[in-house]
N, C-alpha and C positions, 0 to 999 in steps of 0.2 A: 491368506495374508499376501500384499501385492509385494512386488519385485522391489519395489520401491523401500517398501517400510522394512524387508531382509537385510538388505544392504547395510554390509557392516561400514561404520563411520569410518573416514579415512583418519589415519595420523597424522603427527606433524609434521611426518617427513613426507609423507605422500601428500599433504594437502600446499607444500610451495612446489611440485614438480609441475613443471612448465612444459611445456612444448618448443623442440629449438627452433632457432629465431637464427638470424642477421645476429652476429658479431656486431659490438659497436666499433670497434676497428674500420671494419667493412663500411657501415652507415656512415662514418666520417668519410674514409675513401670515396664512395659515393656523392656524398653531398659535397667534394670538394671536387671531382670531377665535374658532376653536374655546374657548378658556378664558374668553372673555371669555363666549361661550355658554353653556357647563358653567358659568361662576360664577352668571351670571343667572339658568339654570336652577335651580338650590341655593337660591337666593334663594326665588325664585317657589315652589317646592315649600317651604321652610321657611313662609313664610309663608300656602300653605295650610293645610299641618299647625297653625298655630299659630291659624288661624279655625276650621275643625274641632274644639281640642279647648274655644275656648270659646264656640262656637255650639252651640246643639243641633238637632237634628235637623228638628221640627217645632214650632209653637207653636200652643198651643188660647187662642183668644177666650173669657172666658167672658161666658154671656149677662149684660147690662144694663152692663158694661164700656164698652161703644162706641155705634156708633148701629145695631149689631146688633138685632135686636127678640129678646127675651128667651127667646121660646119655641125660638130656636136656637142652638146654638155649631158655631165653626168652628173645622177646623184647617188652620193653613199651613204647607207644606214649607219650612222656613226654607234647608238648604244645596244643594235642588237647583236655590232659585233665587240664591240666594249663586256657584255655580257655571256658572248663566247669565250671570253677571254678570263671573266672574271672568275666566272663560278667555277671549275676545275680548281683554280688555285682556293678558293673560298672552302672549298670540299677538303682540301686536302692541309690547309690552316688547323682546320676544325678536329682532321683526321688526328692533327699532331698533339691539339690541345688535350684531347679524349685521353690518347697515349700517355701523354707527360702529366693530365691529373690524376690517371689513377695508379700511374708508377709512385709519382713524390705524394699524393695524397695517402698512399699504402704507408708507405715508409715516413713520412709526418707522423700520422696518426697511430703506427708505433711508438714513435720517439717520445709523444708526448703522454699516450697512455703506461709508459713503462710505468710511473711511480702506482698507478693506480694496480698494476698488475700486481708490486710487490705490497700493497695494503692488500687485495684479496687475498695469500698467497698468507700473509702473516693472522687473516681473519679465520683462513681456514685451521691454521696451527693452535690459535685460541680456542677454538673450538672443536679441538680434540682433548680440551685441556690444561696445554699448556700457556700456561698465564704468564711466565717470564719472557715469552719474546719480545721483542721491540723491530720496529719499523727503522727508525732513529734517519728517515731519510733527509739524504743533506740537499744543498743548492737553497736561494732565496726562499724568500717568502711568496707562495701564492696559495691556490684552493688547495691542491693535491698536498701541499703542504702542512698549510693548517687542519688539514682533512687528515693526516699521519702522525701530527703533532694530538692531536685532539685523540685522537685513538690508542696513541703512546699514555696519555695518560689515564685516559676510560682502562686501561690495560695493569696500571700502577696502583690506581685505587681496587680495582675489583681483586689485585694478588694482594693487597692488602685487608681489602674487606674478609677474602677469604680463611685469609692467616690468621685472623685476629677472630675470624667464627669459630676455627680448627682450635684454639686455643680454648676460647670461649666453653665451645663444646669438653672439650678435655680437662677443663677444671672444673664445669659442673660437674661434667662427669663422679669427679673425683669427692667435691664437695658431697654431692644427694648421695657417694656412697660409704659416707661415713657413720653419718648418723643410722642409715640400715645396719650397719655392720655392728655396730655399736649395739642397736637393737637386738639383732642376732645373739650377740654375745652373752646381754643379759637373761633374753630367755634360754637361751643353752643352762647360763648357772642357775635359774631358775631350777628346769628343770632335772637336772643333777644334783641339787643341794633345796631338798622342798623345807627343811627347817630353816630358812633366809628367812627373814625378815620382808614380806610383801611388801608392806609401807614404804620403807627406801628403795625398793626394786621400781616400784608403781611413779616414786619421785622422778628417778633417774630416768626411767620409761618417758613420763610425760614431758620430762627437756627435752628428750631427745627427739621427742617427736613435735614438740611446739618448735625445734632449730628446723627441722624438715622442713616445716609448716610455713615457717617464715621464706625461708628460701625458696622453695615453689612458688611462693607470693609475691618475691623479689624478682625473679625471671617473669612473670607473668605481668608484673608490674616494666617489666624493661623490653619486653615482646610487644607489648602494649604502643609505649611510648617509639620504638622505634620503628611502627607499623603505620605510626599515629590516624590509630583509629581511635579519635576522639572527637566528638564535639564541641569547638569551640565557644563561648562564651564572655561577655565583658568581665575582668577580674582588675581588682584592686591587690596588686602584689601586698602591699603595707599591710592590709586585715590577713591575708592570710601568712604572712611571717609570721603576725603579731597572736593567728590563730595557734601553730606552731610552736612559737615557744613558751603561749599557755599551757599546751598540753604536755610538753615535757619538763616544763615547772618543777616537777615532783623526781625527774630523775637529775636534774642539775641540783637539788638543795642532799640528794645523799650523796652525790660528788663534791658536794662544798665549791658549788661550781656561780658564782655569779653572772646574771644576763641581764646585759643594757640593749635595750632596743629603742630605736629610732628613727623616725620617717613619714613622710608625708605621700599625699595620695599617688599612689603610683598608678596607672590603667594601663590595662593591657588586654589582648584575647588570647585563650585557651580555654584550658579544661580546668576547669576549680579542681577538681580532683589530684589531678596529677602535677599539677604545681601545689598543691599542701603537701602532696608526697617529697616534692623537692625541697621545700624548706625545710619539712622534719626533718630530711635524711642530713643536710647543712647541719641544722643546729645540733642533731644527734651527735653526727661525728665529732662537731664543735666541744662535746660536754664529754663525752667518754673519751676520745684522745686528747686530754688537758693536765694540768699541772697533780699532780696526787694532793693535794688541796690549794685551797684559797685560789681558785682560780676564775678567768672570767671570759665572757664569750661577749661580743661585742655584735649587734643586728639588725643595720641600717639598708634603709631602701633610698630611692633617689630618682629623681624625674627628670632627664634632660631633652631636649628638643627632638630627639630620634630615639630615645633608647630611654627604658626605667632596668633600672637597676639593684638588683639585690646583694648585698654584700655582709658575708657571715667571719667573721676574725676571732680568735679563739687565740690564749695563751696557750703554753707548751712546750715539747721538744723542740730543737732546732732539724732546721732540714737544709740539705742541700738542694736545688733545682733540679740535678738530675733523678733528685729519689720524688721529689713532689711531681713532675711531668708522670710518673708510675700510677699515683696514688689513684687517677682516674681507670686506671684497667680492672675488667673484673678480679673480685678477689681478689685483689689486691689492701692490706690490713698496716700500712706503713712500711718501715724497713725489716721486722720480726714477725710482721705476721699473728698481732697477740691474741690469744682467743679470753673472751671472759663473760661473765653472765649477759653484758650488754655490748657486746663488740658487733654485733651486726654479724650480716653472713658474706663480708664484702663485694656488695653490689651497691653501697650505699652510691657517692660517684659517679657507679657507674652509671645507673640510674637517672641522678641527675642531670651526667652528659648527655644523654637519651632523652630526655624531657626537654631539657634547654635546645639541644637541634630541633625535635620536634616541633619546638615552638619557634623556630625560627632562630634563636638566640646561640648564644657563646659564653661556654664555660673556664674562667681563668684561673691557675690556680699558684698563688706565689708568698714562697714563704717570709715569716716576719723576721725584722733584725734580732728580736730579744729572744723568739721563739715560739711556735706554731703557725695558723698556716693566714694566708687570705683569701678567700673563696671570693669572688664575684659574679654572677650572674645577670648579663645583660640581654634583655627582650624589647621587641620592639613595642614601642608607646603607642598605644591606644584610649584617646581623650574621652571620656565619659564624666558625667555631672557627678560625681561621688564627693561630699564633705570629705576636709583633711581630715587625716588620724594627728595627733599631737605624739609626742615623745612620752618613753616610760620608761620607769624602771623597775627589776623583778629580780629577785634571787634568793639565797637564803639568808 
C-alpha cells in the first residue's frame, strides 16, 4: 500500500491550518507607505520635468557683463549643477516620505482595524460556545459596522435556535417517555397478576403504542419539513384543504362539529404531501379544540396578487394573545395541556410552522372576539391552468 493511500485524512481543525503570512495590519502599512512613495516620487519627477523645461541647458557670461575681464567669456552648465543640487534633497524628501508612511500607516491601520479585531475576538468566544456575547460596537454606520451588526444578530438567532432545540429535545424527551413507561407498567401488572384480563391489557398496550407511533411520525414529519427535503411540485391549496376536510368528515360529525369550506383556485409550489399534512393538522386542531357541541370550523383559501392564502377559523374558548403566540411551540396543547383520545401529541402547530417556513410562507395566529382561534396560512402564488374549485358545504 503506497504512502499515499496510508495517510490518515486530516480534520477539520487541521485541514484550515495555514501557514503564517503578512498581518493585514502590516499589508495596509505597506501599501500605504509604498503610495505615499510612488506619490512623492510623481511629485519630485513632475517637478524636475517642470525645471528642465524652463532652465536651459548652459549659460554664456558675455565679456564686460560681470567682473569677468573682457577678453574672455564663460559658460556654465546650468542643469548638471541644478541636479547636483537636486537630487540629495529628492533623496532625502523620499527618506522622510518612507519614514512618515509607515509610522502613520502602522498606526492608521490600527485604528481602523480595531473594530474588526474585537469581531474576531467575539467569533472566537462564540465558538467556544458561548452564544450570549455581543459585539454591540458603537460609532456610525459603515462595513465594520454592519459587519457587527449582522453578526450581533447571526448571534441572537442561533442562542435562540439553540434554546428552542434544548427545549425541543427535553419535551420530546419527556413525551416518547411516557408512553414507554406506561408500557412498562402494564406489562409489569401483566406479569405479576396472570389472571388479568388480556383483552383490556392488549387494548390499553395498543393506544399506547399507536400514541408512540404517531409522535415518531410527528417529529419525522417536522425533521422533514424543517430540513425541507422535499420536492417541490405545482399544488392547488383549495383541493387539498378541500382533500382535508373530507377526510376528517367523520371525526367533526362525532364532535357535532360543523365545516364550511370555501375557495377558489389557489396555486402554489411545494410538496403535495406535506401541505395535506398542514391542512389536516389546521382542521384537526379546528374540530377537537371546539365548542363541546354545535360547533363550527370555518375553511377558506384565497388568491391575492403575491400570496394564496389558507385560512382555518374554529369556534371555542376564548384566548388571550399572549397564550395563542404559545400555541405554536412544540407540545404545547393550549392553556391545560388536555390530553384525550384525539388531542394530538402536540406538534400539530408546530408542524405547520415548519411546513409554512419551509415553503417559504408565514404562520399567523389570532384569536376570535366570541372565541377560538384564526389560523392563517400565507404562501407564495404560483399561476398554473387548474379550473376553480366552487364553494361547499359539509358537516353533520
Amino acid at each position: 500500500m503506497s504512502d499515499t493511500a496510508s495517510a490518515p485524512k486530516p480534520t477539520p481543525e487541521e485541514a484550515v491550518n495555514r501557514a503564517p503570512g503578512l498581518s493585514v495590519r502590516l499589508k495596509l502599512t505597506l501599501s500605504y507607505a509604498g503610495f505615499l512613495m510612488l506619490a512623492g516620487g510623481l511629485l519630485l519627477a513632475v517637478v524636475w520635468v517642470f525645471l528642465l523645461r524652463y532652465v536651459p541647458d548652459r549659460m554664456m557670461i558675455i565679456p564686460g557683463s560681470t567682473d569677468i575681464p573682457l577678453s574672455e567669456s564663460v559658460v556654465f552648465p546650468i542643469r548638471s549643477g541644478l541636479l547636483h543640487v537636486f537630487a540629495p534633497k529628492a533623496a532625502a524628501a523620499l527618506a522622510f516620505l518612507l519614514v512618515f508612511g509607515l509610522v502613520g500607516g502602522w498606526l492608521l491601520a490600527g485604528w481602523m482595524l480595531a473594530p474588526l479585531n474585537r469581531i474576531t475576538e467575539a467569533t472566537r468566544v462564540a465558538a467556544s460556545g458561548s452564544l450570549a456575547h455581543r459585539i454591540r460596537l458603537s460609532g456610525r454606520r459603515d462595513e465594520f459596522r454592519e459587519l457587527a451588526d449582522a453578526f450581533d444578530a447571526m448571534l441572537g438567532r442561533l442562542e435562540a435556535h439553540v434554546a428552542e432545540q434544548q427545549r425541543f429535545a427535553a419535551n420530546a424527551s419527556h413525551e416518547l417517555r411516557t408512553p414507554l413507561a406506561i408500557t412498562k407498567t402494564l406489562l409489569d401488572v401483566a406479569r405479576h397478576d396472570p389472571d388479568r384480563d388480556t383483552g383490556e391489557l392488549i387494548d390499553r398496550l395498543r393506544a399506547v403504542n399507536t400514541r408512540a407511533i404517531d409522535l415518531t411520525e410527528a417529529l419525522l414529519v417536522l425533521s422533514r419539513a424543517d430540513n425541507r427535503s422535499f420536492s417541490s411540485e405545482h399544488v392547488d391549496l383549495s383541493l387539498v384543504a378541500e382533500e382535508a376536510t373530507e377526510t376528517l368528515l367523520p371525526l367533526a360529525e362525532r364532535h357535532g362539529v360543523t365545516i364550511e369550506t370555501s375557495g377558489d383556485h389557489s396555486p402554489t409550489i411545494g410538496s403535495p404531501a406535506l401541505l395535506l399534512q398542514m391542512a389536516t393538522n389546521l382542521v384537526h386542531n379546528a374540530i377537537v379544540h371546539n365548542l363541546p357541541e354545535d360547533g363550527s370550523v370555518w375553511v377558506t383559501t384565497e388568491t391575492r396578487p403575491d400570496a394564496v392564502v389558507l385560512t382555518v377559523e374554529n369556534t371555542g374558548e376564548k384566548y388571550d394573545p399572549p397564550s395563542v403566540s404559545t400555541l405554536v411551540e412544540p407540545f404545547q396543547r393550549g392553556a391545560e395541556r388536555v390530553r384525550n383520545d384525539h388531542g394530538g401529541v402536540g406538534l400539530g402547530l408546530a408542524i405547520v410552522r415548519s411546513i409554512a417556513h419551509a415553503h417559504d410562507g408565514t404562520l399567523t395566529l389570532t384569536p376570535r372576539g366570541d372565541g377560538g382561534l384564526r389560523v392563517r396560512v400565507e404562501l407564495p402564488v404560483r399561476h398554473a391552468k387548474v379550473p376553480p374549485v366552487g364553494s361547499s358545504t359539509v358537516g353533520s
